[in-house]
N, C-alpha and C positions, 0 to 999 in steps of 0.2 A: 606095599601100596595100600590106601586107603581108601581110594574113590570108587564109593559103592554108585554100580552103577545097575539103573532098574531095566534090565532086559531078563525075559525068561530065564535064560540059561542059569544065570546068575542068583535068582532068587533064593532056592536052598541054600547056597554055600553064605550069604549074606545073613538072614536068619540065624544060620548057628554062629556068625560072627557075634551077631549083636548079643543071644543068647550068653556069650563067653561073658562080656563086658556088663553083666550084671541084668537090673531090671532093663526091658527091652525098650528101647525108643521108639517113639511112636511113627516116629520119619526119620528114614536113611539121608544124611546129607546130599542134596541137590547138587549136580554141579552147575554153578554159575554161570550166565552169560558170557560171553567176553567182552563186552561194553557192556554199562548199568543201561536198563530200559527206560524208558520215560516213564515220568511219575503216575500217568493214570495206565502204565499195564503190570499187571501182577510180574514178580519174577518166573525168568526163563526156566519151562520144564526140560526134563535132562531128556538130552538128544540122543534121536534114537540110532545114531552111531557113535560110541564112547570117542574121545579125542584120547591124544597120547597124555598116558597116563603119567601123572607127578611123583615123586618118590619124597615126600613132605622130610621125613627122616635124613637128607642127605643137607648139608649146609648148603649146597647150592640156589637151595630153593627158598622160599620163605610164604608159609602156608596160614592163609586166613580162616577159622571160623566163626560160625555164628549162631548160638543157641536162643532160642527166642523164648520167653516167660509164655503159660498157658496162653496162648493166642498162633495167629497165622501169619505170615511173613507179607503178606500183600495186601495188611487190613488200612492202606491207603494214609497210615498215620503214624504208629508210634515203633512198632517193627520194622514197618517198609523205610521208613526213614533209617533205621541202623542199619538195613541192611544196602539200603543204597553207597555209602558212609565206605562199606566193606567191596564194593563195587566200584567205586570212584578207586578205594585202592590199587583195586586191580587193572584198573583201566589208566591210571599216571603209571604204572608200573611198578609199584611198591609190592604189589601182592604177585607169585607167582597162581599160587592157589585160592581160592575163594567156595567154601560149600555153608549148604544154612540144615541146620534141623528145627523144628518146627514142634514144640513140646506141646503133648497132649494132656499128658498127664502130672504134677506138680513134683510126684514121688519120683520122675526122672529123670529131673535136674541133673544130678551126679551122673546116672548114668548116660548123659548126653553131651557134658563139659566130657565126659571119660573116653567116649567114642573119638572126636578129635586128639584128646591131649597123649593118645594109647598109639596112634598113625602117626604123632609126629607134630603136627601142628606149632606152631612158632607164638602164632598171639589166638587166643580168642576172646569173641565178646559177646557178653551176655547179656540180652536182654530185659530189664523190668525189676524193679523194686524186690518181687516175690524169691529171686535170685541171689540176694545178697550171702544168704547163708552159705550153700552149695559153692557160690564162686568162692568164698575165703577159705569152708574149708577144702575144696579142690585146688586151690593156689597152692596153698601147703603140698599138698599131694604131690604139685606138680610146681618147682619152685621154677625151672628152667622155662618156662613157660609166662606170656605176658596175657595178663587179664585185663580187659577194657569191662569195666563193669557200668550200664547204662544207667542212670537214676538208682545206682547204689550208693550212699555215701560212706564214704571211710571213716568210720568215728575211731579208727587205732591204723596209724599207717602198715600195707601191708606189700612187701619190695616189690614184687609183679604185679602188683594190683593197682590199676588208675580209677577211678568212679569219675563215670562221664554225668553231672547233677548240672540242673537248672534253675533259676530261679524263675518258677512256674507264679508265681503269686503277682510276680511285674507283667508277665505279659498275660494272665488273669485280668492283672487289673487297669491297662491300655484296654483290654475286651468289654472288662466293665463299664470304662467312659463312655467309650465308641456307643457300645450299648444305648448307653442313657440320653446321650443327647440326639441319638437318631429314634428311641421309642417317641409315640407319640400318645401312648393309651396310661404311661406309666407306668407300665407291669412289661417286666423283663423276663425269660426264662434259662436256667443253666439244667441240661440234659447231663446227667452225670454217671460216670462208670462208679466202681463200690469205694468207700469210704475208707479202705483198709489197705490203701495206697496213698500214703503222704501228698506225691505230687499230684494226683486228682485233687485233694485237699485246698492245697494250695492254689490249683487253678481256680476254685471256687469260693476260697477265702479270697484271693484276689479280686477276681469278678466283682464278688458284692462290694466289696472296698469301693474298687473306682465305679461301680454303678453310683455308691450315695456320697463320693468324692465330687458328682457331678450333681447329684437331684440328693439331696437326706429321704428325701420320701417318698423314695424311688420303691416301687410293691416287685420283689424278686423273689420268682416260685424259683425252688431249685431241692432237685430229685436223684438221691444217688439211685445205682442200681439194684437193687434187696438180694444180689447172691453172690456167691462167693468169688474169689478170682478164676475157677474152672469157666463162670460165665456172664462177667460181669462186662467183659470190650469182646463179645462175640454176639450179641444178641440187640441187632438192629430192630428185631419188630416190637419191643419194649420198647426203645430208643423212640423207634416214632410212633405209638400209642402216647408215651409218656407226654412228647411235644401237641400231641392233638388235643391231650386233657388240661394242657396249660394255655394253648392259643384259646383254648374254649374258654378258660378263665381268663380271658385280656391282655396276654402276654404279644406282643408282636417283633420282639428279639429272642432270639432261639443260639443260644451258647450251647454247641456236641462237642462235651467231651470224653468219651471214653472208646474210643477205636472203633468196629464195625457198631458200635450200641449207639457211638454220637455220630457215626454216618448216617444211621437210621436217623436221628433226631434230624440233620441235617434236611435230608430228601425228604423226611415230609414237609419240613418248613416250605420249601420248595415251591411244594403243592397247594399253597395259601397268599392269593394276592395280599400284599401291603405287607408282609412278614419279612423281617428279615433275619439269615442265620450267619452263624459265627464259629469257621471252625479251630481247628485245634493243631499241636505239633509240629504241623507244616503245612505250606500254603498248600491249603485243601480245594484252590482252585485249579488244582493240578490234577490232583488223584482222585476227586471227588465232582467232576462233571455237572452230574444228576443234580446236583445243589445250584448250580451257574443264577438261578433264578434269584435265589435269597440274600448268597454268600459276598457278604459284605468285605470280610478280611477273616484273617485267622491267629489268633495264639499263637505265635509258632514257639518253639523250642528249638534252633539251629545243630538239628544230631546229625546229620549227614555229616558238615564240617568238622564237625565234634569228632565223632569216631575217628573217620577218615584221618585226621591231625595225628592220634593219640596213635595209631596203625603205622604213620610215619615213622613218629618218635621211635615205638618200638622196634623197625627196620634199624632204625640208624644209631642205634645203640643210645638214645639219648631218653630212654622211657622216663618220665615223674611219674611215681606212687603218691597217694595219697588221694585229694580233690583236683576235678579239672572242672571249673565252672563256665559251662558252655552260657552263648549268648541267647536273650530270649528276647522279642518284638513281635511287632502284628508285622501280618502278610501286605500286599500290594492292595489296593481296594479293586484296581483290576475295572470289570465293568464298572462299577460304582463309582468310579474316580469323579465322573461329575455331579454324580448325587451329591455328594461328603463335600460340604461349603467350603468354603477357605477356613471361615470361623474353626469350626468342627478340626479340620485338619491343623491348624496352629495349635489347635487344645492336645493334641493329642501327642503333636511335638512338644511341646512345652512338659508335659505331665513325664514322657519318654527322659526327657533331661532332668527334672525332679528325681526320679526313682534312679538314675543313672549315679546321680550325684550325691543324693541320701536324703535331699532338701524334702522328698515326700515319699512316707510310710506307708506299708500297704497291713500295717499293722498284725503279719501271720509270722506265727511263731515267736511270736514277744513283740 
């Protein structure tokens, strides 16, 4: 059996598990709720009486995991979104099993895909760009084994491997318009995680795009984070320093993107009559509250569907390797809906159908 479970007794004998299985991970897989929680409560801690335990090794069962890129499973955005994804599985019945580890440290990649793929595990999926390596070469390691790889792209197909990729630069650049035609000072803001993530990239090449798709001379301050992936979507009080030194420069739309770093930018938007913010991944009028004041719409990236799909497939023996290109659009405008004109809202359908059909470019990547 593999379900480390956190009660005293257990603790030592858990230890020297991990100890076996190479560099030590920083978090023993959680066991999962048994229905996904609502989007604004973090994932369920393990109950403090273990359930009957799963035997993952046995065909009968079929065992989800989930290894998460340096970051935290409930940072309201780019994790919690896969891990809900891995939750839904379990909850239509696809998944018997569903646990998440929670990487702290970069160098433990392998040893965290290893911890699942060593108990048996049937599919896992990994979380984040920074991942791509470890997943391909842990696939090899472990060929029996389905890999849903999140915003990894497949540049060589690889049989157990799906890359679950978006195109971030379209719903960028829907955030961009939206943006521009609701500022009213002419200066925009994008609150940004590090630069050493393509799809950060992309959201903010998009962004600019449909900002001066709508104004040319649209003034867009826009701030990655200056450290490295250990801290660059963990660090909300940069996120909203950063937004306070741009509304002070005439910014009155606030684009978070980078996990707990663009929450922050988010919540202090919040904090500033006539501001509005824009968040990211998923509709962060969900998981993200504290913002209700700013939060016009959001970026989203559809990764819950995403995973969850690819988690079928691989159930039903009908896995694709290669690219799975999940769908990307803005959130519900929610409160907003009577602010946002009709004008504004036709603009926005229209521009949606443009980048649908190829008729408009957001000009990244060629």
């Amino acid at each position: 059996m593999k379900k480390l479970y956190f009660v005293l007794a257990a603790l030592l004998v858990a230890s020297m598990v991990l100890t076996a299985c190479g560099p030590a991970a920083t978090e023993a897989p959680v066991p999962a709720a048994t229905e996904a929680p609502e989007a604004t409560e973090a994932p369920t801690e393990a109950p403090t009486e273990a359930p009957m335990e799963i035997d993952c090794t046995s065909p009968d069962y079929f065992c989800v995991g989930l290894v998460t890129d340096v970051g935290e499973v409930d940072d309201k955005s780019f994790n919690q979104s896969a891990w809900e994804g891995v939750l839904a599985a379990q909850d239509s019945g696809i998944a018997d099993e569903v646990q998440y580890i929670e990487t702290k440290d970069a160098k433990d990649y392998a040893a965290n895909i290893q911890l699942f793929a060593e108990q048996g595990y049937d599919a896992i999926v990994t979380v984040g760009y920074a991942m791509g390596q470890a997943t391909a070469e842990e696939a090899a390691n472990y060929p029996e084994i389905y890999f849903i790889a999140v915003d990894q792209f497949q540049a060589e197909t690889i049989d157990n491997v799906s890359g679950v990729i978006f195109n971030e630069d379209h719903s960028g650049f829907l955030a961009g318009a939206l943006a521009a035609q609701l500022s009213e000072s002419g200066t925009i803001a994008a609150v940004l995680g590090t630069d050493l993530v393509p799809p950060v990239v992309a959201f903010k090449e998009g962004y600019e795009a449909g900002a001066k798709y709508i104004n040319p001379d649209i003034n867009l301050i826009a701030t990655y984070h200056p450290g490295g992936l250990d801290v660059a979507f963990t660090d909300p009080e940069w996120g909203a320093t950063t937004t306070k030194q741009a509304i002070d420069q005439g910014a009155d739309v606030v684009f978070g993107a980078g996990g707990k770093t663009g929450n922050g930018a988010l919540i202090e938007a919040a904090g500033n009559e006539g501001v509005y913010c824009i968040g990211v991944d998923s509709d962060q009028w969900l998981s993200v509250p504290e913002a209700h004041p700013c939060l016009v719409s959001s970026a989203m990236k559809l990764i819950t569907p995403a995973v969850s799909q690819k988690i079928n497939e691989a159930n039903d023996g009908a896995f694709v390797p290669g690219n799975h290109i999940g769908a990307a659009a803005l959130a519900p405008y929610h409160d907003f809906d009577s602010v946002i004109s009709d004008e504004i809202k036709a603009k926005i359908e229209e521009i949606a159908e443009g980048l649908k059909d190829g008729s408009i470019k957001t000009g990244y990547g060629g």
